[in-house]
C-alpha positions in Angstrom: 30.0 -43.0 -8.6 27.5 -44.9 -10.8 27.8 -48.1 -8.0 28.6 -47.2 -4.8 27.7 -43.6 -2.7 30.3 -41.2 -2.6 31.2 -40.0 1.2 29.9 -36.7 1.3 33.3 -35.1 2.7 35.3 -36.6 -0.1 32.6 -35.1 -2.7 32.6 -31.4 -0.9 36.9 -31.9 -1.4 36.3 -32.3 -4.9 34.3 -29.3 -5.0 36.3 -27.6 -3.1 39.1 -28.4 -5.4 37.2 -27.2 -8.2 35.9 -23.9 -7.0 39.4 -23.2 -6.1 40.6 -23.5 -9.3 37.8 -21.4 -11.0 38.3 -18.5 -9.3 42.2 -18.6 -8.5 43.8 -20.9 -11.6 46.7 -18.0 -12.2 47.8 -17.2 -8.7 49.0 -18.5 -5.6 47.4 -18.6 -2.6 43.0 -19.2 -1.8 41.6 -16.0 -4.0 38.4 -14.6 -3.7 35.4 -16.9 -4.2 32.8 -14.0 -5.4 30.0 -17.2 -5.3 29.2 -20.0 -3.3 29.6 -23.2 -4.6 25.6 -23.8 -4.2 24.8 -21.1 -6.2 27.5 -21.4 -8.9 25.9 -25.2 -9.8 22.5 -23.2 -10.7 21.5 -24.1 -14.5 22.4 -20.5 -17.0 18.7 -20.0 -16.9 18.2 -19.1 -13.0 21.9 -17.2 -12.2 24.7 -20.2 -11.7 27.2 -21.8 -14.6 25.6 -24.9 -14.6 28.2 -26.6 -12.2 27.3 -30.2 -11.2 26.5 -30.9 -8.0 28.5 -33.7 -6.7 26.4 -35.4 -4.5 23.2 -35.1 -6.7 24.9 -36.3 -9.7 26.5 -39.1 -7.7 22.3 -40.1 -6.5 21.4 -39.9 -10.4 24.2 -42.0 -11.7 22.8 -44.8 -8.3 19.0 -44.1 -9.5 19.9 -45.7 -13.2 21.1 -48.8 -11.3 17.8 -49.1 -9.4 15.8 -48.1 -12.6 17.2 -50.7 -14.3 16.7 -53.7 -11.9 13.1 -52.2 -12.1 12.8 -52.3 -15.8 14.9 -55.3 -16.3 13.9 -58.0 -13.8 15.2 -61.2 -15.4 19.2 -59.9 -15.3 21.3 -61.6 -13.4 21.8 -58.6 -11.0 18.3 -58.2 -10.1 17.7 -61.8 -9.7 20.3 -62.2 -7.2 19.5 -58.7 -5.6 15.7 -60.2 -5.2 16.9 -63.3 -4.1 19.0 -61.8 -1.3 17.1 -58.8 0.0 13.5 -58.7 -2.1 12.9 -62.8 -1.9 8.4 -62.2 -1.5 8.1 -58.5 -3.1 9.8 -55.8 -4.9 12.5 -53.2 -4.9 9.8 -50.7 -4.4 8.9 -52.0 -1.3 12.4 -53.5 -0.1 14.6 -52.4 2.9 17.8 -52.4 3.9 18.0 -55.5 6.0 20.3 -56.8 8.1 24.1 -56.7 7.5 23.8 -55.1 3.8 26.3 -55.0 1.0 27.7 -51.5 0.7 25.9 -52.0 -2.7 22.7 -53.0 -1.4 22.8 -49.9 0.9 23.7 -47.4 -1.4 20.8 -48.0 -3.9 18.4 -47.5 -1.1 19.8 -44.4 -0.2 18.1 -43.6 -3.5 15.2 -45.4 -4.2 13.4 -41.8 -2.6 14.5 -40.2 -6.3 13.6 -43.3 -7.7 10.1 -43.3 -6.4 9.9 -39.5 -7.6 10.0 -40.0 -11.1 8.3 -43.3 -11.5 4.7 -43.4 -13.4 2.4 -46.1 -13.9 0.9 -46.2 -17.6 -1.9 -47.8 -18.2 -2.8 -50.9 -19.8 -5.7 -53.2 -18.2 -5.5 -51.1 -14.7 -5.1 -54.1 -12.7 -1.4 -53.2 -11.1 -2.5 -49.6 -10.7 -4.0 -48.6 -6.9 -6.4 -45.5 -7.6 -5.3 -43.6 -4.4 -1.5 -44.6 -4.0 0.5 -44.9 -7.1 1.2 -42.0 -9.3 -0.9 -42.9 -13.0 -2.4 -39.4 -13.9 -0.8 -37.3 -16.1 -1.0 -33.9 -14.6 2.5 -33.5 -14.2 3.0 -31.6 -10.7 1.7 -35.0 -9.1 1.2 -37.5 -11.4 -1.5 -38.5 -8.1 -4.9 -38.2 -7.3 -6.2 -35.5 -4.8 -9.3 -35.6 -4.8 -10.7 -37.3 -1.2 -11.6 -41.0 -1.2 -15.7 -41.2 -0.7 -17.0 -44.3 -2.6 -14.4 -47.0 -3.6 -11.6 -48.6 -1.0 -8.3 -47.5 -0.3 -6.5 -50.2 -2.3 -9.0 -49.8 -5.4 -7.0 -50.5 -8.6 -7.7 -48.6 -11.5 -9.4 -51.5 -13.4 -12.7 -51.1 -11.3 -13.0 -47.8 -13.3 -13.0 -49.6 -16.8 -14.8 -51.1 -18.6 -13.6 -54.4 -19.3 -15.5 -55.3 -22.3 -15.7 -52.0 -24.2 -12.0 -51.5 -23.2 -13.5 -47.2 -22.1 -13.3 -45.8 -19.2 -17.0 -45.6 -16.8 -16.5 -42.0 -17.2 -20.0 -42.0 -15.1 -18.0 -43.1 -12.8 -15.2 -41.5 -13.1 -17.0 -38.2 -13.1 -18.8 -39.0 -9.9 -15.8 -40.0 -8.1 -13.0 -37.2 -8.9 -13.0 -33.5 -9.7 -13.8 -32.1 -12.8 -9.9 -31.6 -14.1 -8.8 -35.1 -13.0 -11.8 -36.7 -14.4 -10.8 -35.2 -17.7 -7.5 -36.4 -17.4 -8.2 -39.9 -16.5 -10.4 -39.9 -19.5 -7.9 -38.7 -21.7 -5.9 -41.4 -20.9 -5.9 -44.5 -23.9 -6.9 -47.7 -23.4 -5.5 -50.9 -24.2 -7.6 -52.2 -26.5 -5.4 -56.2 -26.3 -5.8 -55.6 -22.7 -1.7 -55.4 -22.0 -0.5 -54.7 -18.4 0.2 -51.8 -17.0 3.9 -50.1 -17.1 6.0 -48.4 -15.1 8.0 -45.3 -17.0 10.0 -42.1 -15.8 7.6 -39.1 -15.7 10.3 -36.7 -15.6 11.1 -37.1 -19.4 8.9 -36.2 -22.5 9.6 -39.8 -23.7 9.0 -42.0 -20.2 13.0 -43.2 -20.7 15.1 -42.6 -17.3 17.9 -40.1 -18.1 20.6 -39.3 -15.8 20.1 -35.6 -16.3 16.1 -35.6 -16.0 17.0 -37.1 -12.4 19.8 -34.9 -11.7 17.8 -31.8 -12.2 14.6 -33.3 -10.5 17.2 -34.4 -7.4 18.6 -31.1 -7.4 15.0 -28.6 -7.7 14.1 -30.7 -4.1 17.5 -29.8 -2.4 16.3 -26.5 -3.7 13.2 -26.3 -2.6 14.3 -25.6 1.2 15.5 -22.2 0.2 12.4 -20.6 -2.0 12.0 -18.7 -5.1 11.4 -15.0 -5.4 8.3 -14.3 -7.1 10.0 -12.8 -10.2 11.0 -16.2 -11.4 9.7 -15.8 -14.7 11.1 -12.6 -15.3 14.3 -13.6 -14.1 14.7 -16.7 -16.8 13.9 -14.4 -19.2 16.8 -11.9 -18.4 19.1 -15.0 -17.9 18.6 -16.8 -20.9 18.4 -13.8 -23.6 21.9 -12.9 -22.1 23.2 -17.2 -23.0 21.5 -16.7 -26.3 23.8 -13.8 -27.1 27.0 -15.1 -30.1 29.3 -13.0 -28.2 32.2 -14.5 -27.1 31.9 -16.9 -23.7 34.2 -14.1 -21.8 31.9 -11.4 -22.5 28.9 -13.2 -21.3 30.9 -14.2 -18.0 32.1 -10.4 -17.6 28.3 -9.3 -17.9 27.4 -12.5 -15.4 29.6 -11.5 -13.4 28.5 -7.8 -13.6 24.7 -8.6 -13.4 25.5 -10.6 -10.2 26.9 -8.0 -8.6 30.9 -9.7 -8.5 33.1 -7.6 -10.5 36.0 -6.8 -8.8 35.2 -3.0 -8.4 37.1 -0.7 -5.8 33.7 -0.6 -3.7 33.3 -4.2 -3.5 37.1 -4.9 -3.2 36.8 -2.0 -0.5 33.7 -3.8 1.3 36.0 -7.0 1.4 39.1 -5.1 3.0 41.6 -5.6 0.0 42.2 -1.7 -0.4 41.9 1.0 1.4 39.4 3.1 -0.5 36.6 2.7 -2.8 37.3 5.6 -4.9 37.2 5.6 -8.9 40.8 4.9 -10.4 39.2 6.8 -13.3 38.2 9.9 -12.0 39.4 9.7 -8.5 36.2 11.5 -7.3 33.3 9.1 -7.2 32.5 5.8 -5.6 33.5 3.0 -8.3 30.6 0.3 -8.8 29.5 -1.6 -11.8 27.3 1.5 -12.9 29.8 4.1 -12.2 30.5 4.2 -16.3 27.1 5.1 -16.7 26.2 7.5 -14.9 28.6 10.0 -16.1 26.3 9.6 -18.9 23.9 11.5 -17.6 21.8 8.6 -16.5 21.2 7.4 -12.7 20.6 3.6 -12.2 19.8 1.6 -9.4 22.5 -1.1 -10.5 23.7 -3.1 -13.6 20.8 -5.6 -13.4 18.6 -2.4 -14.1 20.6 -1.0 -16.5 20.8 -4.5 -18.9 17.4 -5.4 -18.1 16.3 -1.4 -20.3 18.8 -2.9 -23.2 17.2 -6.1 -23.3 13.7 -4.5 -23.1 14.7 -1.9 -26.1 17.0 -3.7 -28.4 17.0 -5.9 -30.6 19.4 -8.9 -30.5 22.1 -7.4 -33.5 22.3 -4.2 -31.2 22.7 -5.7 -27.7 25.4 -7.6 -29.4 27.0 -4.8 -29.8 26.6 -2.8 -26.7 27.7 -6.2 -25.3 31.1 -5.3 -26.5 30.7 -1.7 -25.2 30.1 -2.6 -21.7 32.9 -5.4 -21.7 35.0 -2.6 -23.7 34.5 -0.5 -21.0 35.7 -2.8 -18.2 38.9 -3.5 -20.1 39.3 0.1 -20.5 39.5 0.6 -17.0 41.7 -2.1 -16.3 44.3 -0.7 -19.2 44.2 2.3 -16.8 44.9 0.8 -13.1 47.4 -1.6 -14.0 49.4 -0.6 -17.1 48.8 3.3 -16.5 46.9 3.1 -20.6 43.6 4.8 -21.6 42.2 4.3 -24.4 39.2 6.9 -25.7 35.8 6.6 -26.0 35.8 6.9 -29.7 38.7 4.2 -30.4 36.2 2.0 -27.6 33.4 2.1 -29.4 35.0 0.9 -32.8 37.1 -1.7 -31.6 33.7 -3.2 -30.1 31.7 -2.8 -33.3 35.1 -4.6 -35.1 34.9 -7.7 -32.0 31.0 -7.8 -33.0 31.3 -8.0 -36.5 34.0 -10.7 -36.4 32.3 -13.0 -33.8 29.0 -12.7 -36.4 31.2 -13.5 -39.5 32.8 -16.3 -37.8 29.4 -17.6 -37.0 28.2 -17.5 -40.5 30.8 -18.8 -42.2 30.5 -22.4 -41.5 27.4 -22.2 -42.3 27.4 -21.1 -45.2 30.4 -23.6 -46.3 27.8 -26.2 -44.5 25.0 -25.5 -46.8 24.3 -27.7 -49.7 21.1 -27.7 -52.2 18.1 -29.7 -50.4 17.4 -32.8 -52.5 14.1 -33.6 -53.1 13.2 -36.8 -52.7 9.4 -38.7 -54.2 9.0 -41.8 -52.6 7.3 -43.8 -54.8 5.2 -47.0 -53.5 6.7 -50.4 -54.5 4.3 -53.8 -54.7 4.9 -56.7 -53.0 6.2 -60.1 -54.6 3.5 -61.9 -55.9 2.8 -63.7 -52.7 3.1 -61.2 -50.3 0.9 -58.3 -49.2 2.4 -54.6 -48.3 0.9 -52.8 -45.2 1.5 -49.0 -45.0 0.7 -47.3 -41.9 0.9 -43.4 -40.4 -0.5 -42.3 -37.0 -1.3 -38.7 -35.8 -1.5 -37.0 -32.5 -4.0 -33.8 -32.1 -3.2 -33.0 -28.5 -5.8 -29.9 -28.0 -8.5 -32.4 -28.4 -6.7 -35.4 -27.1 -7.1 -37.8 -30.0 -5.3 -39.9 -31.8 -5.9 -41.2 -35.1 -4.2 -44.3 -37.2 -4.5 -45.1 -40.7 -3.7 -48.8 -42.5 -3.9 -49.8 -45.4 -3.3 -53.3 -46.9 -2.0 -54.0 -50.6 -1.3 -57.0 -52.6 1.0 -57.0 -55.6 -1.3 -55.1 -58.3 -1.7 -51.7 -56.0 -5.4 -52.9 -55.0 -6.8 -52.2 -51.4 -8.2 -55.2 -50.2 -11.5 -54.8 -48.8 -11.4 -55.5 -45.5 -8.0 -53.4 -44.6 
């Protein structure tokens, strides 16, 4: 997968294959697939289980080859790849050609994700075009907007230093761009040896191409085609305090499944024509849903999403743990009583889910405390030089509200004295 593309039929097999398996690994036959494949391959924080797309992960895995004939132009591979295809430019700018090794063709079917992620840095401006290549950091575009009035389309971004000074004409600059990219471009370090510019990966923190930075970014613009609901935000909040819970992983996928709207209740089974009737096993008066437990509380809900969303509002992570348990106590409950005729009272319920709560927590702390070992403290203490030598000591530090930097040397010889000019 890392060389050549995948046909996509063979890929949606292997999903196929896979989904099968998650939803009917006990019995014979197809089962019920309570999600589609597309939305089961969501990450934990936005609804899925974090299943890899296929076809995605197979266009990362291609990407790192491109990225690295980009970042690595003296290897043998991307010397005969320029020789071949590339001969009077670059892969940036190369096409597919004419009778193409299946190779060849498969890492431009990728060189779109490629071009995604891929940032200029700046060093002496002189590779950079001001209006076409991506060089600013404001992340969502990593391009200029603003409308070309003064300079010429192919402009590089050298015109707006200055050379001498090694700053940026932020007269310039100002009069030129708006007033938020202007401040970016001026927060942006010079060169002071006047290196070239850089291309890095502006999808990671550290500029370094990562097969999972592209998969995601590969997999948000397949996404993109089908919106978001405006309660993003509040939904990755209700997602990822349930995947921060130390229950055990089956009673996070019960209440997954249950806040998704997939448990296998005699209404939904009912809506799917397994059984004939949608009536509670437990009562055998009401309509059974994932809320029906609930409301012979005394309380009415909309649904389980509404119901979990007041917990998590109202509780503090040691109790949800353990109403966790109650809820995933309660499913079981029901299930002792449809298919081995068993019910088990509330008030044995309720301990046996305080007892599963307290041993998952033990369990968790116990290694750590067998992990934990006195903290050493450690004073470095500065060693001279041999006689002949000199010691340089340096530190550096980043204040990013104010976009400065700040670096600090200082040169010893062998007695501990600064010299003067360090």
């Amino acid at each position: 997968m890392s060389v050549f593309k995948m046909p996509s039929m063979l890929l949606k097999e292997i999903e196929s294959m896979i989904a099968k398996f998650w939803w009917n690994h006990r019995k014979e036959g197809r089962g019920i697939h309570w999600k589609s494949w597309n939305k089961l391959g969501a990450v934990k924080g936005k609804g899925g289980l974090g299943f890899r797309d296929l076809n995605c992960f197979n266009r990362a895995l291609l990407a790192k080859q491109g990225w690295r004939i980009i970042q690595e132009p003296a290897s043998l591979v991307a010397q005969v790849f320029k020789e071949k295809y590339f001969k009077s430019g670059n892969l940036m700018e190369a096409r597919v050609g004419y009778c193409p090794s299946q190779i060849w063709r498969s890492l431009m079917s990728v060189m779109d994700l490629v071009k995604t992620g891929l940032v200029w840095r700046v060093g002496n401006g002189r590779s950079i075009r001001v209006w076409k290549d991506k060089w600013v950091p404001i992340p969502s575009t990593f391009q200029i907007q603003t409308p070309n009035k003064i300079l010429d389309c192919n402009t590089t971004v050298s015109e707006l230093i200055d050379g001498e000074n090694k700053t940026w004409k932020q007269e310039l600059v100002q009069a030129i761009f708006s007033q938020e990219e202007a401040k970016s471009i001026c927060s942006i370090p010079i060169s002071v040896k006047g290196m070239g510019d850089k291309i890095i990966w502006g999808l990671s923190k550290k500029g370094i191409f990562t097969v999972k930075s592209a998969y995601y970014a590969d997999l948000e613009i397949k996404n993109q085609k089908t919106g978001e609901t405006s309660s993003r935000d509040q939904s990755e909040r209700l997602w990822g305090r349930l995947w921060r819970l130390t229950n055990l992983g089956k009673v996070k996928l019960f209440l997954w499944k249950a806040l998704n709207g997939i448990l296998p209740t005699r209404s939904i089974l009912f809506k799917r024509r397994v059984v004939d009737n949608s009536t509670c096993p437990m009562c055998n008066r009401e309509e059974e849903t994932d809320i029906i437990p609930v409301r012979k509380w005394g309380r009415n809900y909309v649904d389980f999403k509404t119901l979990w969303s007041e917990f998590q509002s109202k509780l503090e992570e040691g109790k949800l743990h353990i109403v966790a348990e109650v809820l995933y106590g309660l499913w079981r409950r029901r299930n002792y009583m449809v298919f081995e005729g068993k019910f088990k009272g509330p008030c044995a319920l309720i301990q046996q889910a305080v007892q599963d709560a307290e041993a998952v927590t033990l369990a968790q702390e116990k290694p750590r405390e067998n992990q934990t070992r006195p903290v050493e403290v450690i004073r470095t203490v500065w060693k001279p030089p041999s006689h002949d030598y000199l010691k340089v000591n340096v530190n550096a530090a980043v204040d990013s509200k104010r976009g400065k930097v700040g670096i600090g040397v200082v040169v010893r010889d062998f007695r501990g004295e600064v010299l003067p000019d360090s």
